[in-house]
C-alpha positions, 0 to 999 in steps of 0.5 A, a space after each residue: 508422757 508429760 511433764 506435768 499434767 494435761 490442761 484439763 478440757 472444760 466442755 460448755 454443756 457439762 464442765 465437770 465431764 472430765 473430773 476425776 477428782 468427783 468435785 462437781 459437788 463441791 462447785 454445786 454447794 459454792 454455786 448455791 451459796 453464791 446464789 444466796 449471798 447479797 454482799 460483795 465477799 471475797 472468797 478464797 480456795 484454799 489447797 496445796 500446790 498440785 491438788 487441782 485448784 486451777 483445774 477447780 476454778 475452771 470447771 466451776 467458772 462455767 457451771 456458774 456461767 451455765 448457770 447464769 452468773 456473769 464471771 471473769 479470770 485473772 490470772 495474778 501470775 501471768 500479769 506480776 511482770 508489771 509494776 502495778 496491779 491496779 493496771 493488770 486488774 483492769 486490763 484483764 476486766 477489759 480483755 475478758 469484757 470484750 472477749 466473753 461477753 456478747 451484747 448488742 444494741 443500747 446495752 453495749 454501748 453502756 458497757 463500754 461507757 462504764 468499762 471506759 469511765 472505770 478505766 479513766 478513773 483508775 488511771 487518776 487513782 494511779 497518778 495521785 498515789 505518786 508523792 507529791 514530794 517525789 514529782 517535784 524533786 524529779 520534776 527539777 523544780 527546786 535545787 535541794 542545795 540551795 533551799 534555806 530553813 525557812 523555804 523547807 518550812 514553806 515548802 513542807 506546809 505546800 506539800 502537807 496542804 496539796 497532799 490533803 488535797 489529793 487525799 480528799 481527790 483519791 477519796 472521791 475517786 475510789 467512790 467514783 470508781 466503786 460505783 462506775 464498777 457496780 454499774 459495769 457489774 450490773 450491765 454484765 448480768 441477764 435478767 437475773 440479781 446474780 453478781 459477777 463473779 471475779 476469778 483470780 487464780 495462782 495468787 500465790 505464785 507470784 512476787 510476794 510484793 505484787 500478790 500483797 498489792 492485789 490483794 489490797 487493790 481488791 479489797 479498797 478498790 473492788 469491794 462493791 455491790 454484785 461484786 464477788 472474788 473468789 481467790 485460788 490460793 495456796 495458803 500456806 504460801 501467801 502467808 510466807 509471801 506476806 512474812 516476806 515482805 513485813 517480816 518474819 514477826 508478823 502475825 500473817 494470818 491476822 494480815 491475810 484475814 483483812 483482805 479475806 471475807 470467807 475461806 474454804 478449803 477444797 476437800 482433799 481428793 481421795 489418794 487413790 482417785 487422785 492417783 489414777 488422775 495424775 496417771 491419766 493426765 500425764 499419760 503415764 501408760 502411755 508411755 511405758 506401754 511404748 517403752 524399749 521391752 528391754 527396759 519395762 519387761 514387767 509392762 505398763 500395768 504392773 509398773 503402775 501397780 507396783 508405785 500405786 501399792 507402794 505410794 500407799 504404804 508410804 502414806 504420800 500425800 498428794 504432791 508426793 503422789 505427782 513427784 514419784 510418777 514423774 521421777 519414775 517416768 524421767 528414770 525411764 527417759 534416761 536409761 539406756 536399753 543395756 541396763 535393766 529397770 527393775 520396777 519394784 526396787 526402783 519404786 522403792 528407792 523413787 519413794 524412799 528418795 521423797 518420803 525418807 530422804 535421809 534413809 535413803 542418802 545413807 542407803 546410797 552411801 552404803 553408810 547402811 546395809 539393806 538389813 538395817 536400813 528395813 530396821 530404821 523403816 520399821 521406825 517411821 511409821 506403822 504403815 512401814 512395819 506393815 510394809 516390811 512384814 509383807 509379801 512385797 516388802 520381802 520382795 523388795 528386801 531380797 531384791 535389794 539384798 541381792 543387788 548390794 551383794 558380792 561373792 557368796 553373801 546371798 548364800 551365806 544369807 540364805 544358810 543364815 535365815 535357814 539355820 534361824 528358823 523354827 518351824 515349830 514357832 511361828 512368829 512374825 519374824 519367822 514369817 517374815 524370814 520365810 517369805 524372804 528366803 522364798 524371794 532370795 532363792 529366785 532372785 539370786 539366779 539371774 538379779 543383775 548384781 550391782 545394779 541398784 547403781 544405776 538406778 541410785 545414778 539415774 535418781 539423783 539425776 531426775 532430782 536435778 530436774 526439780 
């Protein structure tokens, strides 16, 4: 079992063999429009964490290098230790360069000409963005105590002149590197017009200053011919990475748009195909096939099963799909064999934990009883009513029931519902009493009582793992 899912294999001949999210279209669509585009764009990805985006980029990186695209990966997180984007941004040109592309004869020495020329450029840009002002003081050039009104006049005209002179130097030295990097692009393709397409993935992960200043890098200093970037975001996260930096007030989408030519959301998979993606990837029948017997009596299939009914009576959505698995799976890591898990219930509870939390912390407190905690479900949605009304939301009731129950209570219950019902009348809550009553009645023989317990324990264990 894995924590989180498996990096996905990218076979060279078909990228999208092991995609089980059936996005080969998509990429084949992206792949057409790049194919038709003459300018240089910046392209955003845009889906929540967890659906897949890194994965996406990946398969669709080598469909465009099967397709003769000349193409990079950057990975924004990896490198947000270092101070400055500029460097990371270049360095990784550097390393993929070298790694990826294999020339020989003429055209790899140009390579390495305008690869080394973009780098020596880049460093100028980096030393000329330092203030003036700053190099002087640090340098110990002057004792700021000592200096009188008329040499702080001198000294700010000095500073304005050089200042206006290193503007006009870092002008031509983003021409300069635009245009060295456009000659860099053009030696990196075949035979073809295609632009080298520049990858770069989990922007959104990192520190909100350094995401911003890749963004910016991007934009001022890698916005040239046969160049596009196509960037893997989280949107709604880098827009708090950017209120984070410029505050709360800042219209952040207007910001995010000056930096974004083009943005396309990745269509959201199927529930249920995701859902037997997460499944495949974490190896989750794996390891509940190999599970002690004595705490999955009901086996790996009907386990799943049991979540996958559930999640969709829920209406999860895709992360919450991935967090009820892993919480199932770490539930079942730390139990111990002298408790049972009961898969339902515990599906049940996993879920409510995430979807319905607060439903669930006054379950767990007993602040309500299993009766009026169905009521309050009732509630929430129509997906829920359904739920509460069918064959396996009774299970869950009478499960529950039984559980919370001492003494005589599940038999006082079962008079009760007994006494209630007209046979005569069959409406819904007659129903619904029915198929509850069928449920207490077997469950009430050997349901090991007070056992909701330990599962209650066990999930707000696994929720500290988050």
């Amino acid at each position: 079992m894995k924590h989180r899912s498996n990096i996905i294999d990218v076979p060279v001949e078909k990228p999208f063999k092991y995609d089980e999210l059936g996005r080969e279209y998509t990429a084949e669509k992206l792949t057409t429009f790049l194919k038709n585009t003459d300018e240089p764009i910046v392209l955003s990805i845009n889906a929540e964490w967890g659906q897949g985006k890194t994965t996406f980029i990946k398969m669709w990186r080598q469909m465009l290098n099967n397709e003769g695209f000349p193409s990079l990966y950057y990975s924004a997180w990896e490198n947000d230790f270092n101070n400055d984007a500029l460097v990371t941004i270049i360095g990784e040109i550097e390393n993929e360069v070298e790694n990826i592309f294999k020339v020989d004869g003429k055209k790899s020495k140009q390579i390495k000409q305008h690869l080394n020329k973009t780098k020596d450029i880049g460093g100028e840009i980096l030393s000329n963005s330092l203030p003036f002002l700053i190099k002087i003081l640090t340098s110990g050039l002057i004792d700021s105590e000592k200096i009188n009104s008329d040499e702080i006049g001198n000294l700010a005209k000095n500073i304005a002149q050089e200042q206006i002179k290193k503007y006009q130097q870092s002008k031509n030295q983003v021409t300069a590197f635009k245009e060295t990097l456009t000659k860099l692009a053009q030696d990196l393709k075949p035979d073809n017009d295609l632009p080298l397409v520049i990858f770069v993935d989990e922007l959104d992960r990192c520190r909100p200053s350094f995401a911003l200043e890749v963004l910016e890098r991007i934009k001022h200093l890698f916005s040239t011919p046969n160049v596009i970037f196509v960037l893997a975001i989280d949107k709604s996260q880098l827009l708090e990475s950017i209120k984070t930096v410029y505050g709360q007030n800042l219209n952040s989408s207007g910001y995010l748009k000056r930096f974004i030519d083009l943005e396309f959301v990745l269509p959201v998979p199927d529930i249920s195909r995701f859902s037997k993606a997460i499944i495949k990837t974490m190896g989750v029948k794996e390891y509940l096939s190999n599970t002690d017997s004595d705490l999955n009596r009901s086996g790996a299939n009907d386990v799943i099963k049991n979540l996958l009914d559930l999640v969709d009576y829920f209406e999860c959505t895709l992360r919450e799909v991935e967090k009820s698995f892993s919480k199932l799976i770490y539930t079942y890591k730390v139990s111990t064999r002298d408790h049972d898990l009961y898969p339902i219930p515990l599906s049940f509870l996993i879920l409510l934990n995430i979807k319905y939390n607060e439903l669930y912390e006054l379950y767990r407190s007993e602040k309500v009883n299993t009766d009026q905690l169905f009521n309050k479900m009732a509630d929430k949605s129509e997906k829920m009513k359904e739920l509460i009304h069918s064959e396996v939301g009774a299970r869950i009731w009478a499960e529950l029931f039984v559980a919370n129950s001492q003494g005589n209570a599940v038999e006082s219950k079962m008079k009760e519902i007994s006494n209630s019902v007209d046979s005569d009348n069959p409406s819904e809550k007659n129903k619904l009493d029915l198929k509850r009553l069928g449920h207490l009645e077997y469950y009430r023989t050997y349901l090991g009582r007070r056992y909701i317990k330990y599962i209650f324990q066990n999930i707000e264990l696994v929720s500290s793992f988050e």
